[in-house]
N, C-alpha and C positions, 0 to 999 in steps of 0.2 A: 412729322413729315413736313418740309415746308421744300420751296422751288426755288431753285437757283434765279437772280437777274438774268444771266444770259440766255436764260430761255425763254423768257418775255418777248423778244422781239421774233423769233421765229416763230411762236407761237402767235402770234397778231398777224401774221403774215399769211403763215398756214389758215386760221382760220376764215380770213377775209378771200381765198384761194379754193377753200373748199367751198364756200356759202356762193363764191361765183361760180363753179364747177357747177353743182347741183343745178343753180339755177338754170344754165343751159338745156342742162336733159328736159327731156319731155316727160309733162305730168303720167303717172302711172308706175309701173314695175322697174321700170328704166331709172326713175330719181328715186324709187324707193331703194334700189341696191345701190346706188350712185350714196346717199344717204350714209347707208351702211359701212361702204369704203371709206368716206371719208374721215365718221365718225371714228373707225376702227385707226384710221393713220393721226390726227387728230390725239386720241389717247397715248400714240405712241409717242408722240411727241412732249406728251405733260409727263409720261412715265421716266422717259429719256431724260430728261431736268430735274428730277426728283433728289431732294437732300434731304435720307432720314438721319433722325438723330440716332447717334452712336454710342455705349461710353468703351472706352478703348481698357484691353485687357493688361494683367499684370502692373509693373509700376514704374516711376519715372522713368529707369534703366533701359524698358522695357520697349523694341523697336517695333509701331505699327503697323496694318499695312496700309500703304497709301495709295489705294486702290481697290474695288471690289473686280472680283474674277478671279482667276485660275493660275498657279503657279506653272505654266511653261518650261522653266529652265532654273537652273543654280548653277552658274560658272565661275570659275575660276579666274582671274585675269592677270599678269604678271606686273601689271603696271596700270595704274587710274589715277586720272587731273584731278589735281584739289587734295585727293588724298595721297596722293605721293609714293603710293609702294602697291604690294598685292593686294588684291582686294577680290569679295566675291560678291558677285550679280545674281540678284535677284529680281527675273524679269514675270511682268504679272502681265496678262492677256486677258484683257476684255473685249467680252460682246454688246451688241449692239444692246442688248437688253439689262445691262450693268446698269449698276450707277456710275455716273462718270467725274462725277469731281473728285479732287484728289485731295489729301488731308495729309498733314505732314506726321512722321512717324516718329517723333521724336521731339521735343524742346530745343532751342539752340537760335541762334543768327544766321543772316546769309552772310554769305565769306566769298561766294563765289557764283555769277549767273552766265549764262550763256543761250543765245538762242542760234538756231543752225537752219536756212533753207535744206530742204534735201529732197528726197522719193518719198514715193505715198506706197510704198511694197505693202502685201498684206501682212497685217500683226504679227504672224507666224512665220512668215520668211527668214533664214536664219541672219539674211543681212541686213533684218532691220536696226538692229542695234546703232548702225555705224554707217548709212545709206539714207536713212529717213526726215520727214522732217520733224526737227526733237526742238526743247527747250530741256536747260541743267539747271539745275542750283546743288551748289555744297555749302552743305550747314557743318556748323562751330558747333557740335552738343555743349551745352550749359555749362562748365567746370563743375558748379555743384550736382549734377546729375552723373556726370562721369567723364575725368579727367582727360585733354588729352586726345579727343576723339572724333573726328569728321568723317560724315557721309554722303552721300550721291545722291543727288534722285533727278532721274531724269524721268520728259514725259514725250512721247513719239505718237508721232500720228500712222494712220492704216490706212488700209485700200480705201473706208469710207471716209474713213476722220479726217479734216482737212482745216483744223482749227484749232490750235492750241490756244488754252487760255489761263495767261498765268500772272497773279496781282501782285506779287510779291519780286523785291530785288536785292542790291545788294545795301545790307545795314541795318534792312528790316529781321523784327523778330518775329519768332515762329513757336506755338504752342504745341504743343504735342497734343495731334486732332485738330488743329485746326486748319481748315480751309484752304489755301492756293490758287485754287485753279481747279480747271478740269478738260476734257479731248474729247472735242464733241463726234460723235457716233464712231464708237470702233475702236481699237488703239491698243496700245501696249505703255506701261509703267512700270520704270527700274527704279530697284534702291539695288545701291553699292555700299560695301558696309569693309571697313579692315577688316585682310584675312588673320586669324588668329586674335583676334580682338571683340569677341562675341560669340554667342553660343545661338546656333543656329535651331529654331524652332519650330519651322516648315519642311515640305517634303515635295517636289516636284506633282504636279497635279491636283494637290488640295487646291479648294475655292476656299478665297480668305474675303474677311468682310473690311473695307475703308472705314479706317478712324477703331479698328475695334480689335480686329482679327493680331495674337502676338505672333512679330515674325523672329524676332531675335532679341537676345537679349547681349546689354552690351556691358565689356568686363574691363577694368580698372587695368592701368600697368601693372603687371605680375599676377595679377588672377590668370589661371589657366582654360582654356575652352570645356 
């Protein structure tokens, strides 16, 4: 288990925040539960930054998920940027109590980034997709992993999450599990994957685990789903 950087500075902040809170209260039962709250948001805060180690399932071909929470949704869309034709959405929903970085599903280059002001709707609202405030990248998967093949992923902020944060651009390469970014407190994570170009291996509602959890797997021109 180790802690993200980005979470160092809230976390210095918070703690210098509570230790002057406390001290306000008055000695007795007052700072001793004063104590308690703090201590209890404090953890929440090292919990919320936490990066455990993963190893990601199945193999190269094999699409992760890049995100820990809840499968939400599996849509169909008649047309996606970058990738150029149908394609189906797979949007992951996390809570506050997730891990929240997000780790790439897949080997490949960036080929395409986008960042978009938008609404802070909550995760689940059906407009967030297309309403919120997101960052995109479409990744080039490897040729020698499997020919031919580009993906989505977008990262969207929620009623709480009001921060994306993403290290990667365009040129940069990307391992499959590793790292990106992450949406600090709350939020929603899409991968877009070709339709008929992978074999879907989720099911709306499962909790899948970031960097680990297989969400699809991706098939060669002429393999069939």
């Amino acid at each position: 288990m180790t802690f993200v950087r980005w979470g160092i500075p809230p976390l210095l902040i918070s703690t210098v925040m509570f230790i002057w809170a406390v001290s306000l209260l008055p000695a007795g039962p007052a700072r001793l539960a004063g104590i308690g709250v703090c201590a209890l948001l404090w953890l929440f805060i090292v919990n919320f930054f936490r990066n455990p180690n993963r190893t990601p399932e199945g193999d190269a071909r094999t699409v992760i998920a890049a995100a820990d929470g809840v499968i939400a949704d599996i849509t169909e869309v008649d047309q996606a940027e970058f990738i150029d034709g149908p394609a189906v959405r797979i949007g992951i929903f996390l809570n506050v109590f997730d891990v929240h970085v997000n780790r790439s599903p897949i080997e490949g280059t960036v080929a395409f980034a986008r960042y978009e002001p938008g609404r802070f709707l909550d995760a689940r609202h059906p407009d967030v997709s297309h309403e919120n405030e997101s960052n995109t990248l479409g990744i080039e998967v490897r040729a020698a992993v499997c020919p031919d093949q580009r993906i989505l992923l977008r990262q969207l902020s929620g009623l709480i999450a009001r921060r994306i944060v993403c290290t990667h651009g365009v040129g940069d390469e990307l391992g499959r599990g590793e790292m990106y970014g992450m949406i600090k407190f709350g939020s929603r994570t899409e991968i877009w994957l070709p339709k008929g170009r992978h074999r879907l291996l989720v099911a709306v509602g499962q909790r899948v685990r970031c960097g680990e959890t297989a969400m699809a797997e991706l098939l060669a021109p002429g393999e069939l789903p």
